[in-house]
C-alpha positions as CSV (number, residue, x, y, z in Angstrom):
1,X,-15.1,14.7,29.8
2,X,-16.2,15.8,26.5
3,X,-17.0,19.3,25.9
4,X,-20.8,18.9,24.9
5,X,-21.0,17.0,28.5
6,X,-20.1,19.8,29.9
7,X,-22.2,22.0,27.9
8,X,-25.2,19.3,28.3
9,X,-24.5,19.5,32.7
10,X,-24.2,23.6,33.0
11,X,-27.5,23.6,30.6
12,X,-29.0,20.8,33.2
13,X,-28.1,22.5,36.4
14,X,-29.5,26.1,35.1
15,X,-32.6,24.0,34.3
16,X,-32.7,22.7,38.5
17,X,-32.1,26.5,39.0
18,X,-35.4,27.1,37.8
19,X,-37.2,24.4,39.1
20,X,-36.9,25.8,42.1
21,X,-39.0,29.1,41.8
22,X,-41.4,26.6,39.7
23,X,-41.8,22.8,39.6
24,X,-42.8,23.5,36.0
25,X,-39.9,25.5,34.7
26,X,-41.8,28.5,34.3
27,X,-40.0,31.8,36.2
28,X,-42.1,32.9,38.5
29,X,-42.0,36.9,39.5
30,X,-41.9,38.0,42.4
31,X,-43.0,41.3,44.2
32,X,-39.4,42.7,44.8
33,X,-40.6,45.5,46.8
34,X,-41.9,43.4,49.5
35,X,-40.3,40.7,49.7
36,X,-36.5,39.7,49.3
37,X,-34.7,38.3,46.0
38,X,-31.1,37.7,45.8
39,X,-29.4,38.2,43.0
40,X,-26.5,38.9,41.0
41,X,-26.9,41.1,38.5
42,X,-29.8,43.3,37.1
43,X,-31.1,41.0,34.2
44,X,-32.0,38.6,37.3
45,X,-34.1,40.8,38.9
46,X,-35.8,42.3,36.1
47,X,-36.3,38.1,35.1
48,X,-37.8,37.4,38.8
49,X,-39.4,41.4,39.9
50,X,-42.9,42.1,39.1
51,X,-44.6,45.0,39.9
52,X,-43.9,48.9,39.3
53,X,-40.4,50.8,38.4
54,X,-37.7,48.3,36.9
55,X,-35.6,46.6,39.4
56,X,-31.7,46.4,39.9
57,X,-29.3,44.3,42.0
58,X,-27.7,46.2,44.6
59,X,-25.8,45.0,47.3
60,X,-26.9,41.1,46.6
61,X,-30.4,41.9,46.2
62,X,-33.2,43.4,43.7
63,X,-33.8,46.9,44.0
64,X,-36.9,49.3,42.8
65,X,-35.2,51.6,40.1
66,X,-37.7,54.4,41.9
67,X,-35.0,54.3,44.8
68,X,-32.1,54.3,42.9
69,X,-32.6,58.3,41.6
70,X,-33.5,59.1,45.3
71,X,-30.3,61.6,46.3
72,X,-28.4,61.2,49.4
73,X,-29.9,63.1,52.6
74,X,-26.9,65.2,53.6
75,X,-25.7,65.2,56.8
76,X,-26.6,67.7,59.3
77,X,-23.7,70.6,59.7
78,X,-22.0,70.0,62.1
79,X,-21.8,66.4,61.9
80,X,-18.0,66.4,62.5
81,X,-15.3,63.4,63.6
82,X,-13.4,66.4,64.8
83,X,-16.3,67.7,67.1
84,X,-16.4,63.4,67.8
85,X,-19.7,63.6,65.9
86,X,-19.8,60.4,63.1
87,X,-22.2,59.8,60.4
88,X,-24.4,56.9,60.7
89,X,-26.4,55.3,58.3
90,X,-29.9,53.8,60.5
91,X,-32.6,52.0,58.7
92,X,-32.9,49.4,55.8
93,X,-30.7,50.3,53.4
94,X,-31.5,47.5,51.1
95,X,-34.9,49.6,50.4
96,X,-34.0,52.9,50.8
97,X,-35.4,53.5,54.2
98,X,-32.9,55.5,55.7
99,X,-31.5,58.5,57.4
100,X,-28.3,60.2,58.4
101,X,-27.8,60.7,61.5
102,X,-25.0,62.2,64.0
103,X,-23.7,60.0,66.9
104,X,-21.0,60.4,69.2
105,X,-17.5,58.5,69.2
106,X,-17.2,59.9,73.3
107,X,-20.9,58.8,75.0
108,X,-21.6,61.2,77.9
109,X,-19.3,63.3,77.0
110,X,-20.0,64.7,73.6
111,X,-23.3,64.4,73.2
112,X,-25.1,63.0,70.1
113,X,-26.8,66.7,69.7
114,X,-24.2,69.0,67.3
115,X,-25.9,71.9,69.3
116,X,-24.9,71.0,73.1
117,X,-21.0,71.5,74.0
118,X,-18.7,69.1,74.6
119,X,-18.7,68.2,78.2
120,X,-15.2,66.9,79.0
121,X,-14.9,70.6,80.9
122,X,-17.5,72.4,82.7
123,X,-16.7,75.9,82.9
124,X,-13.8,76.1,80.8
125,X,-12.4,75.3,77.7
126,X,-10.6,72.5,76.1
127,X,-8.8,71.9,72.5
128,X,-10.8,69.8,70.8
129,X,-9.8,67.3,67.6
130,X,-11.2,64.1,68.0
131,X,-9.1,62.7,65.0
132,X,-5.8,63.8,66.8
133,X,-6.8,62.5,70.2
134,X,-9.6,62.0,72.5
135,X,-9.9,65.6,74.3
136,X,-8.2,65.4,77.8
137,X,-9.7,67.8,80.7
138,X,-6.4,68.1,82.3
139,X,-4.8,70.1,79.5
140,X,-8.0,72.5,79.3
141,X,-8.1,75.8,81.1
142,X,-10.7,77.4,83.0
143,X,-13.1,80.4,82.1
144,X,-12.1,82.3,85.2
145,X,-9.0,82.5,86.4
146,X,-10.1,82.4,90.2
147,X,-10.7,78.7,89.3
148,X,-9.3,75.5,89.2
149,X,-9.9,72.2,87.3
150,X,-11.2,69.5,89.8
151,X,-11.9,65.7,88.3
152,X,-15.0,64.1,88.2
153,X,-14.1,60.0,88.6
154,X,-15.0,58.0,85.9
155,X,-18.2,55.1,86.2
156,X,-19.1,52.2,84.1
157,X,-20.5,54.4,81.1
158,X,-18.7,57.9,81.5
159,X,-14.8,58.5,81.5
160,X,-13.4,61.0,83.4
161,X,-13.9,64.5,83.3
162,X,-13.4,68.1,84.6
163,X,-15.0,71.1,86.5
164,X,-14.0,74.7,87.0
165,X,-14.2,75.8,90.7
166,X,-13.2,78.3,92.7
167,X,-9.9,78.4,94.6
168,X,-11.5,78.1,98.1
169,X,-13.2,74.5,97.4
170,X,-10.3,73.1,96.0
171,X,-8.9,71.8,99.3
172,X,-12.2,71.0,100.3
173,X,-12.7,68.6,97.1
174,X,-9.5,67.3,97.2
């Protein structure tokens, strides 16, 4: 196949391309902030966006330039994988519309809140690095020393976990 074939088809199929927004050939803009348009690069969307700010492809799709300048929320303090607190990203992040926010790697035992303790030990205290291992009651040790570490079985949603009580109910629990 000859070069200016070639040259003749890309030109043709770029030509479909446009057919498609309009039957015409004429490019037809669309409100990027509302609605949805793929793209590639930032010439397409500033070919296809109308409407205010300039637009720029992120992530596969046009973007209002007004959200690109926006800075990062930070993350709460606290927000720690060695607490077993992650950072998530929830909302649209396509547009903008998000927010940080803490959640734990160890549900109904650390809870989402970087303010409430741990809970793998009532009572007592427990080394806690959630990027070493997941904390284990059994190796914790008790505020009071007239206590002991009694389990709490597991269920369908919460692994096991510990409480300090005194000497005297231990047989009683066992």
């Amino acid at each position: 196949m000859a070069e200016s074939e070639v040259v003749k088809r890309e030109n043709k199929s770029i030509l479909n391309l446009r057919s498609l927004d309009d039957p015409i050939g004429r490019s037809v803009k669309h409100d990027c902030s509302v609605e949805i348009v793929y793209s590639t690069n930032d010439y397409q969307c500033s070919r296809l966006c109308r409407g205010p700010g300039k637009y720029f492809s992120k992530n596969g799709a046009c973007v209002n330039s007004i959200l690109k300048n926006v800075n990062e929320a930070k993350v709460q303090t606290g927000c720690d994988p060695k607490s077993g607190l992650l950072a998530y990203i929830v909302g649209d992040a396509q547009f903008g519309a998000v927010r940080l926010q803490c959640l734990s790697v160890d549900p109904g035992v650390r809870p989402d809140d970087m303010n409430k303790p741990n809970k793998i030990l009532f009572g007592g205290t427990v080394s806690i690095n959630y990027l070493e291992k997941f904390p284990d009651f059994t190796e914790g040790k008790c505020n009071n020393p007239k206590h002991v570490i009694v389990a709490i079985p597991n269920t369908s949603t919460i692994r096991s976990t510990g409480i300090c009580v005194p000497k005297s109910f231990e047989s009683a629990l066992s």
